[in-house]
N, C-alpha and C positions, 0 to 999 in steps of 0.2 A: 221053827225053833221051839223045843220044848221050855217048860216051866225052870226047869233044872239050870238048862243053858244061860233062862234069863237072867235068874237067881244069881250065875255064876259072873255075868258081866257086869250086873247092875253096880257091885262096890267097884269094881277096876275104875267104872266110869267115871263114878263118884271121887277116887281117888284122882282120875287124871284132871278133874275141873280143879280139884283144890292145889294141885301139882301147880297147873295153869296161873291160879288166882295168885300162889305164893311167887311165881314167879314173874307176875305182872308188879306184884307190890314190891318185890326188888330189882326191879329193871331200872336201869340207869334213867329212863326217861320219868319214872316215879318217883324216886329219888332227888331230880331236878326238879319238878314239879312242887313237889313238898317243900324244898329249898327256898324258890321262888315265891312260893306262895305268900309268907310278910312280905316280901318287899313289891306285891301285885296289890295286897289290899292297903301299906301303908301307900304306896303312889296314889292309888284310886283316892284314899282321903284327903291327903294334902296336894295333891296334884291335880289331878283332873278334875275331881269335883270342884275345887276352888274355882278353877280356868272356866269351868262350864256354867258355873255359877256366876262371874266376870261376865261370862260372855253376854251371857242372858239378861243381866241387869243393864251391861250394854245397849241395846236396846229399848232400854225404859227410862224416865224420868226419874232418876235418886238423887232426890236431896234432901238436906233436915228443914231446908229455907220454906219449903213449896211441900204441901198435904198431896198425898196420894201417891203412883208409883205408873203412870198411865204409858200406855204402851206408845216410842215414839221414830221406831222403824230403824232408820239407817239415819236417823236426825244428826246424831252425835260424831258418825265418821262424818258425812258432807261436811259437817260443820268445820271439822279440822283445815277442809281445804281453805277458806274463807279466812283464817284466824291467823294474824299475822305472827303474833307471838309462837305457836306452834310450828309455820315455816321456817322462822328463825330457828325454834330449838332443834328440827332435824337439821338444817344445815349445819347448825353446830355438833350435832351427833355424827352427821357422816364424813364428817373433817377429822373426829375423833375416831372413827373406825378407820377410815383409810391409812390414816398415819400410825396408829396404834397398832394395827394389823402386820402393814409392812414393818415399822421396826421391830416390833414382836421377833417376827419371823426371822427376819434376818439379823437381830439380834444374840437370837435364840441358837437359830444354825452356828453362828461365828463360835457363842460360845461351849456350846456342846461337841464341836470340832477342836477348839481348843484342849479342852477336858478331856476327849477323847486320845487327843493324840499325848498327852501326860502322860511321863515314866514315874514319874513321884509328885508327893503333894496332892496330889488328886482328889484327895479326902477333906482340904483345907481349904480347897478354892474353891469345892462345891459348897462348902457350906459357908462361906460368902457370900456368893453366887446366889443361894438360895434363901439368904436373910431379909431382906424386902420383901419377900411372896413371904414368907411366915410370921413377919410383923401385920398387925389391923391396919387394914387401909385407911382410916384417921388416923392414927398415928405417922402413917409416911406421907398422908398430907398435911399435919402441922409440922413435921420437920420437913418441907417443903415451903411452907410458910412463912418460915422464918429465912429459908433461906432468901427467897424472893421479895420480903420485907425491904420497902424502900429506904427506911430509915438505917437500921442499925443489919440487912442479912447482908450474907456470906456473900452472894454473887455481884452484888453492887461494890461489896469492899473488893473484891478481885478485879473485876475492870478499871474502878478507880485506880487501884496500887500499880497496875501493870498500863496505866495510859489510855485504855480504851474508851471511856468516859469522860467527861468531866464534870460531869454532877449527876448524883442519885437518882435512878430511871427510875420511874411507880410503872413497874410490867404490867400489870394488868389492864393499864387504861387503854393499849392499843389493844384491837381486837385479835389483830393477824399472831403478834408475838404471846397475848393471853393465851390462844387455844392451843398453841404449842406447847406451851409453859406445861400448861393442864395438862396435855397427853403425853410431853413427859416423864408425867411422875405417875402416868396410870400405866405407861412403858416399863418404867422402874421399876414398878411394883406386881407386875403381870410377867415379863419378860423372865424372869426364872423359870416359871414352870414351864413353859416351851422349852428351856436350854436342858431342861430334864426330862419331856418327855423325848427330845430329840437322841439325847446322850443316850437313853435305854435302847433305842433303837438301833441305834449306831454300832452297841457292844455287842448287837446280836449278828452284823455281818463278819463272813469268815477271813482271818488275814489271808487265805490262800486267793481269794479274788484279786486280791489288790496286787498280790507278790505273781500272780501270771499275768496281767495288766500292764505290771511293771517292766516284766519281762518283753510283751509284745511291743513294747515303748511309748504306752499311756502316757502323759502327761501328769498333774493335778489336776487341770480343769477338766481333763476328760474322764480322769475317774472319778472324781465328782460328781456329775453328769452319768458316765455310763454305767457308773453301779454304787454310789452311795445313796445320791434320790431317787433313783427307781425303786431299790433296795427300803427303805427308809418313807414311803410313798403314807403310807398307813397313817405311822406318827403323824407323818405332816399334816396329815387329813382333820386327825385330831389336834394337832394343836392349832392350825386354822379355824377348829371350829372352836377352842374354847374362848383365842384371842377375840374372834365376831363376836358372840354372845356377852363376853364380858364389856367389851368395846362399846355393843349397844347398852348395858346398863350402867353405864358411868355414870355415878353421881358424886359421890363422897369426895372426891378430889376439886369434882368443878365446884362443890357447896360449898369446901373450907377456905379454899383458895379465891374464891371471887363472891361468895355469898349470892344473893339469887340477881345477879348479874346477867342481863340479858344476852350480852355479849360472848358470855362464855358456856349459856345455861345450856345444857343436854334435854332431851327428851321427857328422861327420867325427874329433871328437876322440872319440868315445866307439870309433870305428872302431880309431883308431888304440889307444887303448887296450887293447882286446878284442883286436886281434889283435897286437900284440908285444909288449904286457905281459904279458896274461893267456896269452897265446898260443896263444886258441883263431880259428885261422884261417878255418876254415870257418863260422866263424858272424859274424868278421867280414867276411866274403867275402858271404855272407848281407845284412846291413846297406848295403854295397855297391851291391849289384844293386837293392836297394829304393831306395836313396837316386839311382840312375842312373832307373830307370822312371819315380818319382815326379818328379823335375825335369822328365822327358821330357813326362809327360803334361799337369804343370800348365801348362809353357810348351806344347803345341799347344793348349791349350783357350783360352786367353784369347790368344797369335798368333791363331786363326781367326776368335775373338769380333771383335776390334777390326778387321780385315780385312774384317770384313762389316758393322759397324757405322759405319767410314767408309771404304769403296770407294766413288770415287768415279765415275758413271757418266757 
């Protein structure tokens, strides 16, 4: 190749690198990238770093009581096993997610089926519906408070008036009827947003499924079954996982409603306890990271089940 030749390739090439480079930096995948990128480094700060931080103090002796910060292994989880108080609070947690979870769910379906199948109103019963989840969760457990108030609440005056009673129950003093009480007004207060992420889902299936279903002589139970939750699988996936997660951080409800009641206390209260009453942090840092894995794990094992139990092919 002569001088000439090269001379005459050398800008083409030049041009086709920056051709390249501009077309790299408006590639859809660039675009996303740059999108993402605050909400990679705001997570990394308040997210992960915190947790990684948790974890690792885990591990070590913190307290303000006691000098030094000495490295003390896996002390703080074995210890949980031993600690009676702590068995107590997950039994009371996993009373709390089981029943939280199922009525959630099945509260949620009923009424996002309801809403769905509205010709009118629609707009009026959603936003009902949706008023509990948008009030502060203190605020729906002192108007829970009062209702279950032995003296002067709502629910004592009803059983009284209607015969079911005959003098003022104090709910809270039995354990079986407290932890129901508790879950719910955490059901209350949670079970809207499942009836809304269900409803979104629901509007996206085609009336044509249902109207040739119809035709072949489906039933309701079986189009429900054969193409509403397979159909709808997703949603459910997700509102299973937010019902778990939130279910394991129940506090607010069980703190107003029973104060640090052992009988009713959660996980989360026993958390708070352990670490700014007792003030041993590390070990409620400890309880923490349990109570973070455990949520994590129980919601991908039953997200996947149900994903494969109705994907729809």
């Amino acid at each position: 190749m002569s001088k000439s030749e090269v001379a005459m390739t050398a800008p083409s090439f030049q041009e086709g690198e920056k051709r390249t480079w501009r077309q790299l930096v408006a590639s859809d995948a660039s675009l996303g990238i740059a999108l993402a990128t605050p909400v990679i480094l705001l997570m990394a700060a308040f997210v992960f770093m915190p947790v990684l931080l948790t974890a690792w103090d885990s591990f070590h002796r913190v307290t303000p009581m006691l000098p030094g910060q000495p490295f003390v292994g896996l002390q703080n989880y074995t210890r949980m096993f031993a600690d009676p108080d702590v068995r107590n609070a997950w039994w009371n947690t996993w009373f709390y997610v089981v029943m939280a979870v199922v009525m959630e769910l099945i509260l949620g379906l009923l009424s996002a089926l309801l809403l769905n199948g509205m010709k009118s109103g629609r707009r009026w019963l959603l936003a009902a519906v949706i008023l509990p989840w948008a009030l502060p969760p203190v605020v729906n457990a002192m108007v829970w408070s009062w209702i279950y108030n032995p003296h002067y609440g709502l629910l004592n005056g009803l059983l009284l008036r209607f015969g079911l009673i005959d003098q003022p129950h104090v709910w809270m003093n039995d354990q079986a009827t407290a932890l129901l009480l508790v879950t719910l007004v955490h059901v209350w207060r949670m079970m809207p947003l499942n009836a809304v992420i269900l409803l979104a889902a629901l509007q996206t299936i085609p009336r044509e499924l249902y109207e040739a279903a119809e035709v072949d002589g489906a039933g309701k139970i079986r189009r429900l079954t054969m193409i509403t939750l397979p159909l709808i699988a997703g949603a459910l996936g997700i509102a299973l996982t937010q019902s778990t997660i939130t279910a394991f951080n129940i506090f607010d409800e069980a703190w107003i409603l029973a104060k640090a009641s052992a009988i009713t206390r959660p996980i989360q209260g026993q958390i708070y306890m352990t670490a700014f009453q007792d003030l041993k942090f590390s070990y409620g840092m400890a309880m923490s990271i349990t109570v973070m894995l455990v949520s994590i794990l129980v919601s991908a094992v039953y997200v996947r089940r149900i994903y494969r139990e109705t994907r729809f092919d």
